[in-house]
N, C-alpha and C positions, 0 to 999 in steps of 0.2 A: 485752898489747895496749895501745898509747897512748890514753888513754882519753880517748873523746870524737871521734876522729877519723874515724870513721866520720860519724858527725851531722854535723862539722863540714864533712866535703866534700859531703854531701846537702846541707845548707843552704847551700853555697856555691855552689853548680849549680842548685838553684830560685831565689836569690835576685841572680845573676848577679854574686858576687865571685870574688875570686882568692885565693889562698891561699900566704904565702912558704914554698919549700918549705925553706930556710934555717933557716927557725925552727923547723922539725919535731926531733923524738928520733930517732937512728938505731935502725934494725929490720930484722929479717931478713927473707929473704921466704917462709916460712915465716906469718910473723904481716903481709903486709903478704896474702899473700891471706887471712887471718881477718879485715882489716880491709873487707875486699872483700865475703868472704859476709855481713858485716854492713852493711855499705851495701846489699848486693841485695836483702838483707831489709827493709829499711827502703823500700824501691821496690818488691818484692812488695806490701807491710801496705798501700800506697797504690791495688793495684789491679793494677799492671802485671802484663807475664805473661813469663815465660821461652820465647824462642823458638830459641836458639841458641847459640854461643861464636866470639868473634874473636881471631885469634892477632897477636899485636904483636910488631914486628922480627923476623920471618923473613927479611926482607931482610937483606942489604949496607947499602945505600942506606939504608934505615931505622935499623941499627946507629947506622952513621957519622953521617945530620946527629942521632940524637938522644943520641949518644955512647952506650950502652947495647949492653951485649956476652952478649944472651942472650934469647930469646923470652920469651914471658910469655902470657897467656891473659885475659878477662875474659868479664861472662855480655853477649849481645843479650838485649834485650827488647823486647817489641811495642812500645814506646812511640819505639824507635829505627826503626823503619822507614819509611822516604820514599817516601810512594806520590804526592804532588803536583808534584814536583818543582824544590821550594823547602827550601832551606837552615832550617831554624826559628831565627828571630829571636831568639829567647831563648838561642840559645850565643853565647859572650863573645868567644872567639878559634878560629874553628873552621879545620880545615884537611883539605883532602881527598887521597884519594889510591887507585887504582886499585887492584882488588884479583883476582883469582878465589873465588867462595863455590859452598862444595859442599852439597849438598842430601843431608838421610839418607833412605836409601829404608825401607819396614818392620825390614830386618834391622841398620840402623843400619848399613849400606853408605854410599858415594857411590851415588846415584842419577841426580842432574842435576849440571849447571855451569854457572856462568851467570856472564857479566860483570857486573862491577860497584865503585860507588865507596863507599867510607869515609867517611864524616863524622867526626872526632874533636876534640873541645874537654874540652884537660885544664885542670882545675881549678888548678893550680900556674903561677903570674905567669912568662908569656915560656915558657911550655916547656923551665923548668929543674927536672928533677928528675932522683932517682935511678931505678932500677929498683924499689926496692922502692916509693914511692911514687907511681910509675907504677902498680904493680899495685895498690897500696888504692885508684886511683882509677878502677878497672875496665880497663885500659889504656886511657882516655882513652876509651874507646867512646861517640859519641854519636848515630850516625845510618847507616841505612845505605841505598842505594837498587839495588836488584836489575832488570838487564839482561836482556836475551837468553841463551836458551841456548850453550852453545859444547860443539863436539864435545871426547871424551875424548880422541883419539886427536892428541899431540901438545902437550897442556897446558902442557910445560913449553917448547915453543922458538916457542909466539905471542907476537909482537911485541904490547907494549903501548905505545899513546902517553897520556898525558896533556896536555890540553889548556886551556887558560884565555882566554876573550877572542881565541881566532881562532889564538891562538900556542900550539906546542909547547911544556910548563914539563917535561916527564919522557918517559922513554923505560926500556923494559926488557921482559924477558918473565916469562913463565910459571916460567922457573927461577929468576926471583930470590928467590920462594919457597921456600926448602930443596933447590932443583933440581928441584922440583916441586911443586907445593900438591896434589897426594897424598900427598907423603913430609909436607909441614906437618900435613896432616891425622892419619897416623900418629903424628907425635910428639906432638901433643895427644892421642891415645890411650895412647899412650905414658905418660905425664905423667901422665894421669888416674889409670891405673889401670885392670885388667880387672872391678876391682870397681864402679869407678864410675858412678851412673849419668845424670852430668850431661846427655851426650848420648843423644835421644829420634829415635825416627822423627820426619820431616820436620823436626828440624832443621836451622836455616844455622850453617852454618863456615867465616867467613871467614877464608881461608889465609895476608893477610898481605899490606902494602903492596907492591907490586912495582916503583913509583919512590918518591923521596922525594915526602913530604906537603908540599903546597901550599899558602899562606895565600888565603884569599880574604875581598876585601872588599865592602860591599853594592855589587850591580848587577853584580858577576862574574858570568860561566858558565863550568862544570867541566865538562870530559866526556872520555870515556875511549872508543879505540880499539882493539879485539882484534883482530887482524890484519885482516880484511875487514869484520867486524861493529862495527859501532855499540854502543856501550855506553852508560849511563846518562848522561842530563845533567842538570846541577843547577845551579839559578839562585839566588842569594844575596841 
């Protein structure tokens, strides 16, 4: 494991630097999510709590602007969740982006679904990195704010808009998650393992951009539409 880099992108995200991802050692991913469960643990030791898993580049759209040709996962934690509806000031370069999150019910089922938007600020100057340095940095995970429910039936072919300042910045639906943020959901089970048991009842699982991510800067508004329903908005 590159030693230190874990610390190093914790203290990079409480103390609001950036890190060249250029000057990193190459690494497999494999050791880039051991670089991950060690940054989570270092965010546990502080207090936080494990509330979920977000799944990165399920999209097309996400592949392509962030060139990255394969999913990847990282943990949510209570400390990412937007219940006031303000961007926190303390991410560096954050950017949002429209998502579907499933809810586990007891049997570690889908339970609910709910619209909702992404917050992500990766540590790595300009959002250049690889995949595997994406994943030591939790896929970028930094915030997340949860909408209305949305019925099951038809997930993959609602229209999503993304919005910024009054104007449309993205458009896509439900399928641009693996053809369904069901089937997203699957492959992070998938992936896990049946041993695994990262995922808990009432856990969220966010399925995965569904347009590309947005930059926003202070005094922005973000907000996301699911076909008739209103979805979260977030003020920067």
């Amino acid at each position: 494991m590159p030693h230190g880099l874990a610390a190093a992108i914790d203290t990079a995200h409480r103390e609001g630097w950036l890190l060249d991802a250029s000057a990193q050692v190459a690494f497999d991913l494999e050791t880039a999510y051991a670089v991950q469960r060690e940054l989570t643990a270092l965010r546990l030791a502080r207090g936080a709590r494990r509330i979920g898993t977000k799944l990165g580049y399920t999209s097309q759209a996400m592949r392509e602007q962030m060139r990255i040709d394969e999913p990847n996962h990282g943990p949510l934690l209570d400390s990412m969740l937007i219940t006031d509806g303000r961007i926190p000031a303390t991410l560096v370069q954050p950017r949002v982006e429209p998502e579907i999150a499933v809810v586990l019910g007891p049997d570690r089922r889908p339970a609910a679904v709910h619209a909702a938007l992404e917050v992500v600020d990766s540590v790595w100057c300009d959002y250049r990195f690889t995949l595997e340095l994406n994943t030591a940095d939790g896929s970028s995970a930094a915030g997340v704010a949860l909408g209305p429910p949305l019925p099951f039936d038809g997930l993959d072919a609602v229209p999503v808009r993304l919005v910024r300042n009054g104007a449309t910045v993205g458009v896509g639906t439900g399928a641009a998650a693996m053809g369904h943020p069901l089937r997203a959901l699957e492959w992070l089970v998938a992936t896990l393992g049946e041993d695994d048991d990262t995922l808990q009842p009432g856990d969220v699982v966010m399925t995965g951009g569904l347009t590309a991510a947005v930059p926003v800067e202070p005094g922005d508004m973000v907000e996301a539409v699911f076909g008739t329903v209103d979805g979260p908005r977030l003020l920067r």
